[in-house]
Backbone as JSON Lines, residues from 0, in Angstrom:
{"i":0,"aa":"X","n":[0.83,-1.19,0.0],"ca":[0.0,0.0,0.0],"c":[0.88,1.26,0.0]}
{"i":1,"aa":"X","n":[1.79,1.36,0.84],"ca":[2.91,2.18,0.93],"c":[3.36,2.84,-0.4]}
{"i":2,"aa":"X","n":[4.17,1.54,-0.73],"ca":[4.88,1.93,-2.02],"c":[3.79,2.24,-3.14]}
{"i":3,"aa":"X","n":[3.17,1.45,-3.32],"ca":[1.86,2.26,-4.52],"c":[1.61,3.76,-4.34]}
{"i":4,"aa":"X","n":[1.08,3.93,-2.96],"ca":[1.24,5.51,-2.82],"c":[2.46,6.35,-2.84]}
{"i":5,"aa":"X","n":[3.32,6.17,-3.08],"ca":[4.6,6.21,-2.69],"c":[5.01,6.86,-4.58]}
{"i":6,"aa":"X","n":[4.73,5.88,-5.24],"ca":[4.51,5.68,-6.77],"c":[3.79,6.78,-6.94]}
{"i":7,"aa":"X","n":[2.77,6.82,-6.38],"ca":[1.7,7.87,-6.93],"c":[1.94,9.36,-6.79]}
{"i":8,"aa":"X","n":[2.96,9.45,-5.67],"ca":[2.85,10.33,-5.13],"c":[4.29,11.39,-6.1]}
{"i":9,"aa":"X","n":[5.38,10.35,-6.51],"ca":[6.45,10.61,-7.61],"c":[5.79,11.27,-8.95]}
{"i":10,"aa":"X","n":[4.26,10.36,-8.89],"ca":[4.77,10.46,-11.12],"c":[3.77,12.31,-10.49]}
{"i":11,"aa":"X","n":[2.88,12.06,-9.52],"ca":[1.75,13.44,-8.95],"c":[2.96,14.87,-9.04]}
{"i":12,"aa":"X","n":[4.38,14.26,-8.15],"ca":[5.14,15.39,-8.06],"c":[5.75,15.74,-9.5]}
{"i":13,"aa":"X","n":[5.87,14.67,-10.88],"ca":[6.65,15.06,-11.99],"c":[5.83,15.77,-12.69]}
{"i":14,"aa":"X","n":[4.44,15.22,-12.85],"ca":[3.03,15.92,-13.63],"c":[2.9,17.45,-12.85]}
{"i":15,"aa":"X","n":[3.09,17.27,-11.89],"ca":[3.18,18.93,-11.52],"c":[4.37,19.95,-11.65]}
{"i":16,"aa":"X","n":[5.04,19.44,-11.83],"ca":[6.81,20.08,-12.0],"c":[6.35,20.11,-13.87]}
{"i":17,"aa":"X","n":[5.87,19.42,-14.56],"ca":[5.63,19.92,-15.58],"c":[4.82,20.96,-16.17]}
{"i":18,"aa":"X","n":[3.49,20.53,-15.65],"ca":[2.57,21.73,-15.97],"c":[2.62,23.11,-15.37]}
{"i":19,"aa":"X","n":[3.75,22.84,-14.15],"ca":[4.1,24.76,-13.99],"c":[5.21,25.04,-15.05]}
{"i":20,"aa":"X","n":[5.68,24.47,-15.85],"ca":[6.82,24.85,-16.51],"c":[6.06,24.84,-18.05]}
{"i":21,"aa":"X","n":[4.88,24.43,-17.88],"ca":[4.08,25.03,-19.47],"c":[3.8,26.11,-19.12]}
{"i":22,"aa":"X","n":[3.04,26.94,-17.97],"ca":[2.43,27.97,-17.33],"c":[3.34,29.15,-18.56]}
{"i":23,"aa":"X","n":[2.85,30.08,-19.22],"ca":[3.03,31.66,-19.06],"c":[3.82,31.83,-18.36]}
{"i":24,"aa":"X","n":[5.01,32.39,-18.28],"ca":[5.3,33.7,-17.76],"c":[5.01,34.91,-17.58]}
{"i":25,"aa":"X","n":[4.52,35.38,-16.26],"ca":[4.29,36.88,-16.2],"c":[5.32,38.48,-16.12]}
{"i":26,"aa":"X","n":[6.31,37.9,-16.97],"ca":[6.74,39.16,-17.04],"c":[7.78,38.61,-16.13]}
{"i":27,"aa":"X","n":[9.54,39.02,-16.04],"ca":[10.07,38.65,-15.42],"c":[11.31,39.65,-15.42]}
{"i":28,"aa":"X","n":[12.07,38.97,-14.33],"ca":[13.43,39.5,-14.56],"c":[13.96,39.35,-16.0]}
{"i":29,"aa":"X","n":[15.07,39.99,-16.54],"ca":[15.87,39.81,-16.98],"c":[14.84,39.52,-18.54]}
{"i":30,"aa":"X","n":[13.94,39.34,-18.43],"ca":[13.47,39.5,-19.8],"c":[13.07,37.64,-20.45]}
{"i":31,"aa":"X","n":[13.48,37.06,-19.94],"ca":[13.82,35.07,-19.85],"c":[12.14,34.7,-19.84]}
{"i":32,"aa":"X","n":[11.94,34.24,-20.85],"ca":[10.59,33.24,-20.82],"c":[9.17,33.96,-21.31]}
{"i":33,"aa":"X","n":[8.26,33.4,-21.8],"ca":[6.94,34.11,-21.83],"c":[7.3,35.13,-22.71]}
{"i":34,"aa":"X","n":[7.86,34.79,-23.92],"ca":[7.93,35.98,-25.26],"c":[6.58,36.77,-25.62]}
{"i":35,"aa":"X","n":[6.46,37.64,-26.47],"ca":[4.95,37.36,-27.19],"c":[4.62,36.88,-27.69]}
{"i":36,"aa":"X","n":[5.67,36.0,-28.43],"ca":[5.22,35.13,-29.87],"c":[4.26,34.38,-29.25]}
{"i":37,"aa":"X","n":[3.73,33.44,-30.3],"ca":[2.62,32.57,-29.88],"c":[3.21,30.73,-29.7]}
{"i":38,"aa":"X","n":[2.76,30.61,-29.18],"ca":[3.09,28.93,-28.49],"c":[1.93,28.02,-29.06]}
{"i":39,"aa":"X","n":[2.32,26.78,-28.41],"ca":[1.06,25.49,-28.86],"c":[-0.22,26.05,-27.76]}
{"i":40,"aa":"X","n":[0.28,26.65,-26.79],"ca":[-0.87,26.74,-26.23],"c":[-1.03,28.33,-25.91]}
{"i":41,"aa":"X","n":[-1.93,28.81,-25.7],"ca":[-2.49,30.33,-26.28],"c":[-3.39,30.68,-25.93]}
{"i":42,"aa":"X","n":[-4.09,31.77,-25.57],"ca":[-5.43,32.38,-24.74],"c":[-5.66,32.08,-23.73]}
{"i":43,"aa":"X","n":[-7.04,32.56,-23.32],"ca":[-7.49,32.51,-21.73],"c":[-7.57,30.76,-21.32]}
{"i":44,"aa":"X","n":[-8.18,30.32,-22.53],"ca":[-8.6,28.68,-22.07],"c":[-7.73,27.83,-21.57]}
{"i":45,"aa":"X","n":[-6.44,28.46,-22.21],"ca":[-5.2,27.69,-21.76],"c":[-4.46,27.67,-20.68]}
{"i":46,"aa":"X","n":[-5.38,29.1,-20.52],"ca":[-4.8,29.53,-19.1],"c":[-5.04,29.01,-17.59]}
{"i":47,"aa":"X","n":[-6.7,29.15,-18.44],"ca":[-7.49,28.41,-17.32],"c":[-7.38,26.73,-16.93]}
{"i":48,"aa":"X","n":[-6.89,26.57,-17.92],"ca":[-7.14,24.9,-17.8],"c":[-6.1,24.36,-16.93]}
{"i":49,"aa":"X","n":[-4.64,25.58,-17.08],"ca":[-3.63,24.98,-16.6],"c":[-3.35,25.43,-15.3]}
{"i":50,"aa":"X","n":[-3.93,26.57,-14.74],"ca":[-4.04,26.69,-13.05],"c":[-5.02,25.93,-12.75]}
{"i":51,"aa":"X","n":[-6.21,25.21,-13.48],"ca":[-7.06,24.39,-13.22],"c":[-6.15,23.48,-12.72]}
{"i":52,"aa":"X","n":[-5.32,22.81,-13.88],"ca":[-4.73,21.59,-13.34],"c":[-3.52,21.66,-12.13]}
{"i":53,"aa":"X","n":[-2.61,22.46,-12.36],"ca":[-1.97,22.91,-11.33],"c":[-2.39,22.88,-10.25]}
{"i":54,"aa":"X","n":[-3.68,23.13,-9.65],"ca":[-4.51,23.78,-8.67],"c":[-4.92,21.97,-8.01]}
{"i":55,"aa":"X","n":[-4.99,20.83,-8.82],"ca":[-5.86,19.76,-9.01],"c":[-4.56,18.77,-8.21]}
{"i":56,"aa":"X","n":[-3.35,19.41,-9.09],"ca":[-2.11,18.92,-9.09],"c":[-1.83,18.97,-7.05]}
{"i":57,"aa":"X","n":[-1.56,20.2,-7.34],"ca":[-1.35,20.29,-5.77],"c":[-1.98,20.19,-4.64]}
{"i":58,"aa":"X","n":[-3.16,20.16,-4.72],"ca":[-4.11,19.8,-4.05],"c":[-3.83,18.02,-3.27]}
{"i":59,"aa":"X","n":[-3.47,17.1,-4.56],"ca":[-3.15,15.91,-4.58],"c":[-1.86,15.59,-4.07]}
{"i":60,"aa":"X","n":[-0.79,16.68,-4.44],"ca":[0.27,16.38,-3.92],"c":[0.37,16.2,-2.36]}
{"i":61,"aa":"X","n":[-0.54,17.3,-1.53],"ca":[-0.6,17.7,-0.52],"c":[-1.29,16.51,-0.15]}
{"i":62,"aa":"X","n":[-2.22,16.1,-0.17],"ca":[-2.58,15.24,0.46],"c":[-2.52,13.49,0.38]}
{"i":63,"aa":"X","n":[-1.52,13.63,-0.32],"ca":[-0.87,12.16,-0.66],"c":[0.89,12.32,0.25]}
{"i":64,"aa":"X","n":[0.95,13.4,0.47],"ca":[1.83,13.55,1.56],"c":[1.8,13.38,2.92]}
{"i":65,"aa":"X","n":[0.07,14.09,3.19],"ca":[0.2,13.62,4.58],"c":[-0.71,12.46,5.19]}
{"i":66,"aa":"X","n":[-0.77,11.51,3.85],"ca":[-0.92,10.16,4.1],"c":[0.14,9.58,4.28]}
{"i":67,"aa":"X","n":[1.68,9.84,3.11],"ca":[2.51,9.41,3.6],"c":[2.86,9.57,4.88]}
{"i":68,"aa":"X","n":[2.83,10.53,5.47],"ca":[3.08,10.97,6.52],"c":[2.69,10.28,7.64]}
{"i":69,"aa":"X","n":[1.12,9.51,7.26],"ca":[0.78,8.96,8.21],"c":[1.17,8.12,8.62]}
{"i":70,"aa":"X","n":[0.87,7.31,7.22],"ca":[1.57,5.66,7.57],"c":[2.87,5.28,7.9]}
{"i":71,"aa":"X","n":[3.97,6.07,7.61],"ca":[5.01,5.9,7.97],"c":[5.22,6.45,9.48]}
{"i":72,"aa":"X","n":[4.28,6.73,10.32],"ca":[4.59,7.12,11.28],"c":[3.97,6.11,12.42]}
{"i":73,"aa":"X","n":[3.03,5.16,11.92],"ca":[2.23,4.06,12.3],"c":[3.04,2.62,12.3]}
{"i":74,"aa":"X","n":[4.35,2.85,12.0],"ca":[5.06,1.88,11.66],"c":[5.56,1.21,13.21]}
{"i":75,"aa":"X","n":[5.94,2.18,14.32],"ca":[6.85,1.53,15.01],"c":[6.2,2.39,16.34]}
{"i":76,"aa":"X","n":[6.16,1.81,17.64],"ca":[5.54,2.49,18.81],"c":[6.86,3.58,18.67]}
{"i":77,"aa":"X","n":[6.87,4.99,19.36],"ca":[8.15,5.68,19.74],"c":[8.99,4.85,21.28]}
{"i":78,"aa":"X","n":[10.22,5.17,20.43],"ca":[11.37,4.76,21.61],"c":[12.14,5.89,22.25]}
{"i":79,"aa":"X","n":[12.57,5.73,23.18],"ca":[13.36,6.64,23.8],"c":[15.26,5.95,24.63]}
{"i":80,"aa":"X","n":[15.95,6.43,24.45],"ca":[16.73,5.48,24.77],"c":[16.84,5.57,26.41]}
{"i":81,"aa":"X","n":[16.49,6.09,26.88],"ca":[16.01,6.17,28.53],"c":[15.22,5.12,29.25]}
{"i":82,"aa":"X","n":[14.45,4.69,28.06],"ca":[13.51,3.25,28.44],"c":[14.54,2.32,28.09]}
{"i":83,"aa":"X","n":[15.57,2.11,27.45],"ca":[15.87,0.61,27.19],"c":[16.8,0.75,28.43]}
{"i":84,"aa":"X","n":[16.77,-0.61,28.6],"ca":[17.57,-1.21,29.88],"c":[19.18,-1.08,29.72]}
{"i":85,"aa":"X","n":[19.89,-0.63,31.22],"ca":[21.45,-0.89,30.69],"c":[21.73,-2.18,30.56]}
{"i":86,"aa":"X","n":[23.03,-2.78,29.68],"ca":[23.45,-4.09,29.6],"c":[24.45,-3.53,30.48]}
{"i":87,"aa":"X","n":[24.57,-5.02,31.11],"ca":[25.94,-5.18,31.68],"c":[27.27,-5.94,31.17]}
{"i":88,"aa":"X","n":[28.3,-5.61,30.82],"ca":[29.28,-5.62,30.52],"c":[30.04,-6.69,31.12]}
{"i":89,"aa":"X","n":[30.85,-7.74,30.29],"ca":[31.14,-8.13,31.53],"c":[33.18,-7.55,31.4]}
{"i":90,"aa":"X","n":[33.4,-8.08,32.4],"ca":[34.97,-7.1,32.69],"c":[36.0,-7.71,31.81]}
{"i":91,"aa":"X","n":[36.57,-7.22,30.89],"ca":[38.0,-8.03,30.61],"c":[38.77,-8.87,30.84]}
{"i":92,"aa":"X","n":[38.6,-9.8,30.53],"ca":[39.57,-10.94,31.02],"c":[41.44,-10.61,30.73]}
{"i":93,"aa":"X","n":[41.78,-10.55,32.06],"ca":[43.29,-10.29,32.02],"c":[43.97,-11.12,31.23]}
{"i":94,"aa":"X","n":[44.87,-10.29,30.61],"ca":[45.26,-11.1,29.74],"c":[46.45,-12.5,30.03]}
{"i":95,"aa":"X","n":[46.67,-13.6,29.65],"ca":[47.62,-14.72,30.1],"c":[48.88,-14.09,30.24]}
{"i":96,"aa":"X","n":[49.66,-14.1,31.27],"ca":[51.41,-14.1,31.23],"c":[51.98,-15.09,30.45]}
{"i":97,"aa":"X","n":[52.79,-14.45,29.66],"ca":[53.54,-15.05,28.64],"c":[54.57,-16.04,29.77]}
{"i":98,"aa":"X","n":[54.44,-17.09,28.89],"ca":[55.36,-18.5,29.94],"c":[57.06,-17.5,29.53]}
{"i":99,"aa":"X","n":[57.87,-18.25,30.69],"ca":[59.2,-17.79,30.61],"c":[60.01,-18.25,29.46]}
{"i":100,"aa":"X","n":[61.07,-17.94,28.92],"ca":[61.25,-18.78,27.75],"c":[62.97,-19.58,28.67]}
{"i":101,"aa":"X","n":[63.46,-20.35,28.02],"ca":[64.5,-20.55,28.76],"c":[65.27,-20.52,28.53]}
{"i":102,"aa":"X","n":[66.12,-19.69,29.74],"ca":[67.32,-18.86,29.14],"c":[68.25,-19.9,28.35]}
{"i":103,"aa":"X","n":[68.94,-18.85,27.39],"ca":[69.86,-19.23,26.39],"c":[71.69,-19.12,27.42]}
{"i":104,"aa":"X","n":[71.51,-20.51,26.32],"ca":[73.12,-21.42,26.3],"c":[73.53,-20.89,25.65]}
{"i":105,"aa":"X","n":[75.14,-20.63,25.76],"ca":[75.95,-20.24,24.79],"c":[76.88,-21.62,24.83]}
């Protein structure tokens, strides 16, 4: 269920990253985008259709987020590390004394 929404929620964020980048420009810095010439898409209808969708877009985005939101938060009770118990350790074992070796003959 997750990942399906999860899916949905990717291609929701690419379809919207697109249709603001068909949008008009209103006039900008530097002069960049939204010429006068005419485009594939043109007049009020186009206009409308595409803050329509935009509007449809985000609407969906938003709330396929804070489903994600949900379920991933339904996953696990909260922990605190104050509740888990100390372990006890146990002590180092000293290490063996090396045996003597025996002294050398000449």
């Amino acid at each position: 269920m997750e990942t399906i929404l999860l899916v949905i929620h990717v291609l929701i964020a690419i379809f919207l990253i697109g249709v603001v980048l068909l949008q008009r420009s209103e006039g900008g810095a530097l002069g960049i985008g939204g010429g006068g010439g005419g485009g594939v898409m043109t007049g009020r209808g186009a206009a409308n259709l595409l803050t329509r969708t935009t509007a449809i877009l985000a609407a969906a985005f938003m709330v396929t987020s804070i489903i994600l939101a949900i379920l991933s938060g339904s996953h696990s009770a909260p922990t605190s590390i104050l509740d888990t118990p100390a372990t006890e350790t146990a002590p180092a074992a000293p290490a063996a004394p090396a045996e003597p070796s025996a002294p050398l003959s000449n």
